[in-house]
C-alpha positions in Angstrom: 21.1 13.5 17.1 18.7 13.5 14.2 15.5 15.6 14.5 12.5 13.6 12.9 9.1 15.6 12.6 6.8 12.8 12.4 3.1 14.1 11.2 0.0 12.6 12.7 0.0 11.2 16.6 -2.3 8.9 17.0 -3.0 6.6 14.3 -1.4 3.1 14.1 1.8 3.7 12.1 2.2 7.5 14.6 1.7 6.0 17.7 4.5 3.1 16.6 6.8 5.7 15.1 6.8 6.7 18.3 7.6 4.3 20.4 10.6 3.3 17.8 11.7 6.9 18.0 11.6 8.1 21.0 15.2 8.1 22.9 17.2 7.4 19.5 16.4 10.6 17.8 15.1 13.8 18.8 11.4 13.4 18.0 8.6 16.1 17.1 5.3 14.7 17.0 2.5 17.2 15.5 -0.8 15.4 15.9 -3.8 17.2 14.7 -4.5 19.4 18.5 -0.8 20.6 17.4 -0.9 21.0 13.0 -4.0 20.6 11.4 -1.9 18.7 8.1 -5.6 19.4 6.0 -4.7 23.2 5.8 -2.2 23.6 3.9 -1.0 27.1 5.2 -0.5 25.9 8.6 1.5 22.5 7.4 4.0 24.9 5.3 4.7 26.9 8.1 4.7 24.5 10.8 7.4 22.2 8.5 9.6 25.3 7.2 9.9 26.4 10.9 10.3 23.3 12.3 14.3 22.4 11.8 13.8 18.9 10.9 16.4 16.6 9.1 13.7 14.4 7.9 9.8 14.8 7.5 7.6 11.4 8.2 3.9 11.8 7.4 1.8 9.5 9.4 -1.1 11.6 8.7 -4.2 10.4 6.3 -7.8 10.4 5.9 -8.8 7.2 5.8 -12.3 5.9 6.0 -12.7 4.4 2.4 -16.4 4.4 2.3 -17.2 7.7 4.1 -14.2 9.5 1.5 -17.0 9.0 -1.9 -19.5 11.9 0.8 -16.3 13.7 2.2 -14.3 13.8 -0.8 -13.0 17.9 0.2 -11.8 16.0 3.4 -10.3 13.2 2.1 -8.7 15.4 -0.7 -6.9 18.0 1.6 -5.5 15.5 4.6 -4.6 13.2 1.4 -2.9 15.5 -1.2 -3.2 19.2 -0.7 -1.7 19.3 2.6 0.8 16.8 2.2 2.3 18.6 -1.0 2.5 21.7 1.2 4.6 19.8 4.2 6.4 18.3 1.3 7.2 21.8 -0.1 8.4 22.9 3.2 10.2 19.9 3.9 12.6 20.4 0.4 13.0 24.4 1.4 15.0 23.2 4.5 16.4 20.3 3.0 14.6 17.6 4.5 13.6 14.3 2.7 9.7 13.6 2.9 8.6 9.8 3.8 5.4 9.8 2.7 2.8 6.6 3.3 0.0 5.3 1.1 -2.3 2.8 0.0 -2.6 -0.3 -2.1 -5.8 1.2 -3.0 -4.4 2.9 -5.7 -4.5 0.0 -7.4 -8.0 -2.1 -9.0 -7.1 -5.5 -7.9 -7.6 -6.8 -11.7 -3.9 -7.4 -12.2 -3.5 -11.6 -11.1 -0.5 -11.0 -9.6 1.2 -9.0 -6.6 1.8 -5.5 -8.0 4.7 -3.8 -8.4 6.0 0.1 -8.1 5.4 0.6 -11.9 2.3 -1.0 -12.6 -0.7 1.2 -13.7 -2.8 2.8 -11.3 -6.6 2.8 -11.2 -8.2 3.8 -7.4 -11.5 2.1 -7.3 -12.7 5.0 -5.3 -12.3 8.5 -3.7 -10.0 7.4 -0.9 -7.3 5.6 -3.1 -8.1 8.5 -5.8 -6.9 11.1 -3.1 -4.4 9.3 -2.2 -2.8 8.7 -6.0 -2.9 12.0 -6.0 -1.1 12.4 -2.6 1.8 10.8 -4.8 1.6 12.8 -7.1 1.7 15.9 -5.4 4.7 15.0 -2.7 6.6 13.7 -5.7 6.2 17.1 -7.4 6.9 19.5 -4.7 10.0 17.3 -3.1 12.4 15.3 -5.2 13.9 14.0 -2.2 10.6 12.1 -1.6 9.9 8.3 -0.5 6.5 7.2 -0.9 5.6 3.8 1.1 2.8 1.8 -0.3 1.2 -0.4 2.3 -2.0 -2.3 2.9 -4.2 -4.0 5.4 -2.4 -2.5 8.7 -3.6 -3.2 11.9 -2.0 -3.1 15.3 -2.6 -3.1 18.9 -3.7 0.3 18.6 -6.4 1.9 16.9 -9.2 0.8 15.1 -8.7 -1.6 12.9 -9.4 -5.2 11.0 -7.6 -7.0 14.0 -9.2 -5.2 16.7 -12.3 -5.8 15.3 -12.2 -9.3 15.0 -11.3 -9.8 18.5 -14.5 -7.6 19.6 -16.8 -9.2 17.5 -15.3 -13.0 18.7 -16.2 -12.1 22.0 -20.2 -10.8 21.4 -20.8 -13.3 18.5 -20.9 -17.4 18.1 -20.4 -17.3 14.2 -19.2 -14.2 12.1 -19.1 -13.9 8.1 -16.0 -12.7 6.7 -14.8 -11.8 3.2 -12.8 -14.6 1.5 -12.6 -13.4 -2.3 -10.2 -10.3 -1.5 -6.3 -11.6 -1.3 -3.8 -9.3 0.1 -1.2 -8.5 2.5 -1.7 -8.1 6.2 0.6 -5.5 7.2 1.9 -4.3 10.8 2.4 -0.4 12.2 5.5 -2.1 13.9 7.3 -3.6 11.1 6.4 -0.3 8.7 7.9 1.7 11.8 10.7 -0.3 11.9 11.1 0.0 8.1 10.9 3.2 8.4 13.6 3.8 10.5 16.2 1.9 8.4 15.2 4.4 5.5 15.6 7.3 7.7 19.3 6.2 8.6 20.5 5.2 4.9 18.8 8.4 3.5 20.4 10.6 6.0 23.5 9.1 5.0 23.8 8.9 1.6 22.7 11.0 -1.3 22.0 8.4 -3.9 19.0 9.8 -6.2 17.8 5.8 -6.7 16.6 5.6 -2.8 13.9 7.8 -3.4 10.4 7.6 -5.4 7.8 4.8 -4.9 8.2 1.5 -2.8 5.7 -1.1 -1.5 6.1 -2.4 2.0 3.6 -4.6 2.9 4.2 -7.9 4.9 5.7 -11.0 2.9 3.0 -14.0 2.5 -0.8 -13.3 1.1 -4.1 -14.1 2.6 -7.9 -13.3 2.2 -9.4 -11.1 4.6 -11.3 -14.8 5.9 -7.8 -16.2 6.2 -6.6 -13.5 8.3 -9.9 -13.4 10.1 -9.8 -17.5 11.0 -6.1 -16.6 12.0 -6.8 -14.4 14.3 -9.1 -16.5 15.9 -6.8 -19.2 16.1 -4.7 -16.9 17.4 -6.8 -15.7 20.0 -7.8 -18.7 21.2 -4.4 -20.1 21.7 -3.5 -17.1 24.5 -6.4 -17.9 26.5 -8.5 -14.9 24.8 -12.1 -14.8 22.8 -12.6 -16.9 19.4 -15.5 -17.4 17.3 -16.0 -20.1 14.3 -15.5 -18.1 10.9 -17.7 -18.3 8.0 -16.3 -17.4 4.1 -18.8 -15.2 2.4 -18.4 -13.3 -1.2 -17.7 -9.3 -1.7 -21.6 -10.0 -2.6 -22.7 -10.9 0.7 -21.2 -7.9 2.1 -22.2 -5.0 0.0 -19.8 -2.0 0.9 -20.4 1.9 -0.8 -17.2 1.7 -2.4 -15.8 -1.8 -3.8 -12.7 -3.0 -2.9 -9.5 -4.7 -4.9 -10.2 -8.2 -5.6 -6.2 -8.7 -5.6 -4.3 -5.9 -4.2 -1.0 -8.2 -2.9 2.3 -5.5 -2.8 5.7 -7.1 -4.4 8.3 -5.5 -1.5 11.1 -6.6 -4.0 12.4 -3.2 -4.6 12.5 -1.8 -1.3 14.7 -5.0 0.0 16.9 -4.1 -3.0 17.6 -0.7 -2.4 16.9 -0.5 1.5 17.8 -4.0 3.1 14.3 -4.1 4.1 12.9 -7.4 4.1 9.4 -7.4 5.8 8.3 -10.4 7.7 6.0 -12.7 6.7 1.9 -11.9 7.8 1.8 -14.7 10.3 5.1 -14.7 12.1 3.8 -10.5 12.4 0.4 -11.5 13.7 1.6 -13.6 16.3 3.9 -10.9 17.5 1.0 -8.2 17.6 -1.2 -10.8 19.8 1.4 -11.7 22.1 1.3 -7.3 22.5 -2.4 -7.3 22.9 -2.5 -9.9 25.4 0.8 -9.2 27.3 -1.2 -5.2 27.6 -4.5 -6.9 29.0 -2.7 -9.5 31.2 -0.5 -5.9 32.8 -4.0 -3.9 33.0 -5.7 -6.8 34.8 -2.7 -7.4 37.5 -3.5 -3.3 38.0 -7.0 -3.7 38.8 
């Protein structure tokens, strides 16, 4: 049975690594009470002892706007102690799965971006995480490094999860509609990640490793997703609120974000069979989880 070290525990692509994991492969899960992954020490040793066939980082800093005051923070859960789990990983002969951001891009481009276009992070978190890249790529050549953007999922904090709070306190709510991208789910990158695990583990080819995008198929604006959500809500019975477009303008962040930042998955259907499904078709899947939890929490009570 296959020995997976998956790093992180609780965030959204962890906690659904785990729930795809668990009972298929022997599963180590070192969340931050276990391995703190930002010193870089303790993620060498813990990987190099660990005995793992294959190394998953699920681990990142990732609040975007509080990165450009915790930069040292960001930087070492980001890069420094990912290129030392990396290292470890490539001593034992493990390949590293590595996951990352669409952030590292400026948005500027027009079109959805692909695994060689040039990089320029708008700000400290995609800057740390370039540099994440960077720094696996160099210290394990048996390395793949998933771009992805916009996740959300029933767990966790995130987009999603916040729309459906806010529908339920508010009447009206103003949401970005001049930012296009790619809703992606932990689920589907979980499941991606498992068909990578199984072709890398068996077979050797040097083209299944470097850079690849996985984001959901489809494109949307953070209003689009928003007034989908509602709809979506609405339709299983739960909160909704009427969804007003508003310019990046209107909703002045520290740290601007890609006007465009749409992933082109092309590459990792080509070399992995890994065709990601489209945004909405996803969505509905995530609410029917959400509601199905709720409607099992409330029969307990």
């Amino acid at each position: 049975m296959t020995h997976v070290l998956v790093l992180g525990a609780t965030g959204q692509v962890a906690t659904a690594l785990r729930r795809r994991l668990e009972g298929e492969h022997r599963l180590t899960v070192a969340g931050r009470s276990v391995l703190d992954l930002s010193d870089p020490v303790a993620a060498y040793e813990f990987v190099r002892g660990s005995g793992a066939d294959v190394v998953v980082n699920a681990a990142a800093y990732t609040a975007v706007d509080r990165a450009e005051t915790e930069a040292e923070a960001a930087r070492a859960l980001n890069a420094t102690g990912p290129e030392a789990a990396a290292r470890a990983a490539a001593e034992i002969g493990a390949p590293f799965i590595h996951f990352s951001t669409d952030y590292v891009f400026d948005g500027s481009k027009g079109s959805p971006y692909v695994e060689t276009d040039p990089v320029n992070p708008l700000g400290v978190y995609g800057a740390t995480k370039l540099e994440g890249e960077a720094a696996v790529a160099a210290a394990n050549p048996r390395h793949v490094i998933l771009r992805t953007s916009w996740v959300c999922s029933p767990d966790g904090a995130n987009f999603l999860k916040t729309m459906l709070r806010l529908a339920a306190e508010k009447d009206e709510i103003g949401v970005v509609s001049d930012q296009h991208g790619r809703p992606t789910f932990a689920s589907d990158l979980a499941e991606a990640t498992v068909r990578i695990i199984e072709a890398l583990l068996g077979d050797e080819d040097a083209g299944r490793y470097g850079v690849f995008h996985a984001s959901s198929r489809g494109e949307t604006t953070w209003y689009g997703f928003a007034t989908a959500i509602m709809e979506g809500s609405a339709a299983r019975g739960g909160p909704s609120c009427r969804v007003r477009p508003i310019g990046s303008a209107e909703y002045p962040t520290p740290v601007r974000r890609p006007a465009d930042s749409r992933l082109d998955g092309a590459r990792l259907e080509q070399v992995y069979g890994v065709r990601m499904p489209e945004w909405r078709e996803a969505l509905d899947r995530c609410l029917d989880q959400i509601y199905d939890r709720d409607t099992r929490r409330g029969d307990a009570t």
